[in-house]
N, C-alpha and C positions, 0 to 999 in steps of 0.2 A: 422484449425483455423489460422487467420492471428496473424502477431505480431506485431498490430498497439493497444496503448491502448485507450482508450475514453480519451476525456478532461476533463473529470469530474466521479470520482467513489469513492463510499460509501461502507461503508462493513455492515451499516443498512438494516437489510433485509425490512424494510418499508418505504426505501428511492425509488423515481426513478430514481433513478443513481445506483444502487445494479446489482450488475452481478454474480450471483454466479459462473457460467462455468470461468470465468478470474480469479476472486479469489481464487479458486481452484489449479489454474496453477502458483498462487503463483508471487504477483506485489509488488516489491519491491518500494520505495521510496528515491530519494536523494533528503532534502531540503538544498536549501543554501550553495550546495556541502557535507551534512552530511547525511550519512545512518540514517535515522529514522523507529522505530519498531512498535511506538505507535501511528500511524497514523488510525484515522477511517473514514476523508475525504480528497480528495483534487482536486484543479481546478488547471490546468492549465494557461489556457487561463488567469484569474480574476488571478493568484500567490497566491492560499493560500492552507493551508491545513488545519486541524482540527484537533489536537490532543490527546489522552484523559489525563487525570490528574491525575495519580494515583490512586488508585481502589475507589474512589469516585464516589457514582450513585447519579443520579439526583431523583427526584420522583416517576419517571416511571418504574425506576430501569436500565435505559443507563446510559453507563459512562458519567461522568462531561468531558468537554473538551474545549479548548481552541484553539478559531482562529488566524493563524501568518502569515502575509505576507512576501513573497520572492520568491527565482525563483523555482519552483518544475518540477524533472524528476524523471518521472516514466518510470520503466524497469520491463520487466518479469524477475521473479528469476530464472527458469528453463534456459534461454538463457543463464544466465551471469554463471550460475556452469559448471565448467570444466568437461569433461565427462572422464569417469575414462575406461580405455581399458578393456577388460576381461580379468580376472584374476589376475589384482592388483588391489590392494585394494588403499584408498582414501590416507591413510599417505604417502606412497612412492614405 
């Protein structure tokens, strides 16, 4: 699999932007230059992303979430973790 992400991906399984094989391998987000955790969309292209709003569900029972525009990179998280040699361990 390549390590080019989509310009647009959702973690709504009833979205057409949902990929589960990517989200699996784990897509990190840096909006605005800041690491964000609580991302459930974002575009590229259009600069926005979607974030949700603390454990507040809408009617349907999806988190409540809020749209914010700025510049968004997305990165696989797999790439960016250092790989750890065998036989040490992660701390040092």
């Amino acid at each position: 699999m390549t390590n080019t992400l989509p310009d647009r991906l959702s973690t709504d399984p009833n979205s057409p932007f949902f990929n589960a094989e990517l989200l699996e391998r784990g897509v990190g987000i840096r909006f605005k230059g800041v690491e964000k955790n609580n991302v459930e969309e974002y575009c590229v292209s259009e600069g926005w992303v979607r974030l949700s709003v603390g454990k507040a569900l809408d009617r349907k029972g999806k988190p409540m979430t809020m749209k914010l525009q700025g510049k968004v990179e997305p990165y696989l998280r797999e790439a960016a973790a250092p790989e750890v040699a065998q036989g040490e361990t992660p701390e040092g």
